[in-house]
N, C-alpha and C positions, 0 to 999 in steps of 0.2 A: 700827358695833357695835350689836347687838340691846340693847335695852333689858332689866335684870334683872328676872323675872317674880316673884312670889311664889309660894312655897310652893305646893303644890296642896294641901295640910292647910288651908291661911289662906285660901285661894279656895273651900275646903267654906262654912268657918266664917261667910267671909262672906255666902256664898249662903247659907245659914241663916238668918242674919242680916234679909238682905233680904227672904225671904220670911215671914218671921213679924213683921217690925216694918212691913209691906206691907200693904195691900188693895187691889181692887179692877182684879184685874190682868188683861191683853191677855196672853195666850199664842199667840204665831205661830211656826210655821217656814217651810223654804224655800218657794220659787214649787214648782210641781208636788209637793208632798211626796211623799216616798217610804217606804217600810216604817219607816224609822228616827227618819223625822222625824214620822211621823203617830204612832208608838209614843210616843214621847218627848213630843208636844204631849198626848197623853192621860195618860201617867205623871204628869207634870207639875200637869195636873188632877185627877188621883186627891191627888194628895199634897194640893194649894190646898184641896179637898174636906174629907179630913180634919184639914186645918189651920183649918176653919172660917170660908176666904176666899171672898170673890166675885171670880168670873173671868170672864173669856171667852175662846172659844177662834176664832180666823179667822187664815184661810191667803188666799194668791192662789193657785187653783184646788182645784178641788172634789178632797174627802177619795173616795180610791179606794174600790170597792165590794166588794172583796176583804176590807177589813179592817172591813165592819159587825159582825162578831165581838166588837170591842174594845170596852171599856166607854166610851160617850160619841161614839164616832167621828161619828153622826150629829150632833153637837151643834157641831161644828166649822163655823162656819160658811164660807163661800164668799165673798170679798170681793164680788165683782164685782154677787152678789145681797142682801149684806145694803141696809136701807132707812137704819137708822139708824145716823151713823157719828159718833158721840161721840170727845171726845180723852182717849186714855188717860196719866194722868201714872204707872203702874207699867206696865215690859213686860219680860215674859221670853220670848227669843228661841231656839229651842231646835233647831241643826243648822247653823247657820248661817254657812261658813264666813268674811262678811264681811256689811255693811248690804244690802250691792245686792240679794242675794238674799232678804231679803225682802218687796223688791217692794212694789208698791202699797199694801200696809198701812199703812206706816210713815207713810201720809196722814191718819191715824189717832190719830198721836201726840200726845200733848200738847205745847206749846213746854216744851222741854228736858227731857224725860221722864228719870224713872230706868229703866234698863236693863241686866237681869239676860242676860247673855249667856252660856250654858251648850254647849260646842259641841267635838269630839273631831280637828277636820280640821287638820293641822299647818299648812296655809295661812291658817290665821285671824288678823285684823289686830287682834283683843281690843278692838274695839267697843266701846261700854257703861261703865256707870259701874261695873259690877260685870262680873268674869267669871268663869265655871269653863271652864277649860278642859283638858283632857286630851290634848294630841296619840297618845299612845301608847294610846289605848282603841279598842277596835274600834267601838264605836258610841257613838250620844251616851246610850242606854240605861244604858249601861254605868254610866257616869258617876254617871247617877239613881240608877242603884239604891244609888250609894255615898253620895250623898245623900239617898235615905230614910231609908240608915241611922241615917245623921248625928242625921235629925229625927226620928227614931225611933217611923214612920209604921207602921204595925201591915198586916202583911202578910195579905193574901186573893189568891183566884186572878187574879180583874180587874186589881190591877195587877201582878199576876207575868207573867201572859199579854200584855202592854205591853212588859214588860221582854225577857222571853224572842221575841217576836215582831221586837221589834229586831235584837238580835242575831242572829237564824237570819237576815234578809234581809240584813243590814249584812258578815255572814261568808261570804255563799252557801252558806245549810246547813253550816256549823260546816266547808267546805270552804278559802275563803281563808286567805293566811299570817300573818290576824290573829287566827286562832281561838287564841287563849293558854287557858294554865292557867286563868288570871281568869276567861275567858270560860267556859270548859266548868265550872267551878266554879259561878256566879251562875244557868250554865241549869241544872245539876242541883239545884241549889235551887229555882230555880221551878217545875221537875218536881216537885219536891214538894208546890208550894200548888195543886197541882193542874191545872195546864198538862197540856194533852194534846198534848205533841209531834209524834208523828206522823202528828196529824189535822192540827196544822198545816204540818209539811213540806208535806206531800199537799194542802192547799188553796194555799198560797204557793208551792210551787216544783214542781211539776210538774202544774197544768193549766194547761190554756193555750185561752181562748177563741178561735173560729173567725176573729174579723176580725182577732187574733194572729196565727196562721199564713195568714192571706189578707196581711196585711204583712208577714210573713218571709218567703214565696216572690217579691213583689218585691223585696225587700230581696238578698236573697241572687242572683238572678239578675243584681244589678249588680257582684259580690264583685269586685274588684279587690287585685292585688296586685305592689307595687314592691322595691326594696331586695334582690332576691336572695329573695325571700319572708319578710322578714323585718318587713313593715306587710304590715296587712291592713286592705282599710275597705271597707263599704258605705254607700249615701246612700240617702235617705228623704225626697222631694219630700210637698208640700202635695196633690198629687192624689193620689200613692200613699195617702197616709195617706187620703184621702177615698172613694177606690174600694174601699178594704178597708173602710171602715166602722169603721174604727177610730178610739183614743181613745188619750192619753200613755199610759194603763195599758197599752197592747198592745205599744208602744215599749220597756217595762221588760224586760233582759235580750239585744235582740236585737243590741247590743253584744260581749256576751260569743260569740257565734258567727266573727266574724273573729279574734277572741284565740284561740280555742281551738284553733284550724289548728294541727297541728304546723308546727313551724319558725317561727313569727309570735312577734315578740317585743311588737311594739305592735298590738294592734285598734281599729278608729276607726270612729265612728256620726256622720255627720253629717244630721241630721235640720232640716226647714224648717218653721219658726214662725208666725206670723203677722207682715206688715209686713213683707217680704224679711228677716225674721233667724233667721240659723242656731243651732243649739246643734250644739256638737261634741261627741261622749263619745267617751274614751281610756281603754283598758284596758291596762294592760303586764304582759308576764312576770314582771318584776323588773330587769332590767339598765337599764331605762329610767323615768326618773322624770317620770312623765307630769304631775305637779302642777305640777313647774317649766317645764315646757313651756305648760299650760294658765295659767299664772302670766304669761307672756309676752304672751300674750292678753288679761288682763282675770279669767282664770277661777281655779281654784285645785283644789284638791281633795288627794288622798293622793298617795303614791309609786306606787302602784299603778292607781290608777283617780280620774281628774279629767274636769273638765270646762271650757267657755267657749264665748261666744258672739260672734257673728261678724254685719253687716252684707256685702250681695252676691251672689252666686250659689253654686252647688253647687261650682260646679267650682275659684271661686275661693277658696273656704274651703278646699278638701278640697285644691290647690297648698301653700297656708301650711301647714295642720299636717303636709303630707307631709314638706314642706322640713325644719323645724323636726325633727320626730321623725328624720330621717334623717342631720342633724345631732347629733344623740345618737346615734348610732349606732355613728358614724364612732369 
């Protein structure tokens, strides 16, 4: 039997708490952040800012170039190059559906840090000595914003544009089946502090740099499909990735092209890392719950779109999650 969670009013309260009775805080999210989590690690710094804390902001891998737009993104720094690496006894962890993912930082830490764990992914194990957490939020933005409110953080465009930037990547353009009332709610409020929406659709979701599509035509000329056509996956070797000239940023999305097949209830990305280790990315229609799948693995994520990682080969990764997903099938 699951443990009884508290309130999410009492897990605001406390996160308030923590962050004003707080200094001097480590702000990280997941390994390769993504639209939501890079939003969220800036939100987050907006708020510390006008709370009149000292922060810092590091990830394991480098803040995407897409989103220099956002206030602070440059400030995030890069694990792997910062020089000096002090123990932080405050951290707030922002996306993160368990420890693992955030990675090498957590080398960082103080012995027995306080840890403010803020994070929307139904698969989260509530880490930390503190959590907020939200399963039912489309992103971990989400959540923020209902935490500024709380701390009742005086709104400008910079962190509406955080906010609102989340959500559009976290919903695919206000398209996925998380797009709620809430959500279109919170973006037309930050339309109003002055977010320019669809200069940002148009930078976030529909250009797509050259060594992009020099990765999506290998990508795609591997498309495979099983189960009556009902899985669909492509793979993405270590040379592909290198012959395109590409970067995780060009990876982003090329998932959703085996999901999108008519008839395909699951689409699968398995892409090669560095050190023989896979990441696998799962997208479902709906009838398939891709989190409990990725859960099986190590990994976790939504009902909809999860993820995990794998030691081995292409082929022997890409066996297991076939099996597994086609076993949900049945």
């Amino acid at each position: 039997m699951k443990p009884e969670r508290p309130s999410y009013d009492w897990q605001l309260q406390e996160a308030k708490r923590f962050l004003e009775e707080q200094d001097d805080f480590l702000v990280v999210a997941h390994i390769n952040p993504d639209g939501d989590a890079i939003s969220s690690t800036l939100a987050v710094g907006w708020m510390l800012k006008q709370l009149g804390k000292r922060f810092v902001m590091v990830n394991e891998g480098k803040s995407p170039d897409k989103f220099d737009y956002l206030w602070g993104n440059s400030d995030i720094a890069d694990f792997s190059v910062i020089e000096r690496k002090p123990d932080f006894q405050h951290v707030i962890s922002v996306d993160c559906a368990d420890y693992s993912r955030i990675g090498q930082v957590s080398s960082i830490f103080g012995e027995a840090p306080s840890l403010l764990n803020i994070d929307h992914h139904p698969t989260n194990d509530y880490f930390g000595t503190v959590q907020l957490i939200r399963p039912d939020a489309a992103a971990t933005v989400e959540i923020l914003y209902e935490l500024a409110v709380v701390l009742g953080i005086r709104w400008e465009e910079e962190l509406a544009s955080c906010i609102y930037t989340g959500l559009l990547t976290d919903t695919g353009g206000f398209r996925y089946s998380n797009t709620t009332p809430n959500v279109m709610r919170i973006a037309s409020e930050m339309l109003g502090y002055g977010v320019k929406g669809s200069v940002l659709a148009e930078h976030l979701l529909e250009r797509m740099t050259r060594s992009h599509v020099a990765l999506l035509r290998k990508a795609l000329a591997q498309l495979s499909f099983s189960h009556e056509g009902k899985i669909a996956w492509i793979a993405v070797s270590a040379q592909d990735i290198a012959e395109a000239g590409a970067s995780n940023e060009d990876l982003e999305g090329i998932v959703n092209y085996p999901r999108n097949i008519e008839g395909v209830e699951v689409g699968i990305l398995v892409k090669e890392g560095e050190g023989g280790r896979f990441k696998a990315s799962l997208r479902s229609a709906g009838k398939v719950n891709v989190a409990e799948i990725a859960q099986r693995f190590g990994g976790g994520g939504h009902v909809r779109a999860a993820g995990c990682s794998f030691e081995g080969t292409i082929e022997s990764v890409l066996d297991k999650i076939v099996k597994e997903v086609g076993k949900a099938l049945v």
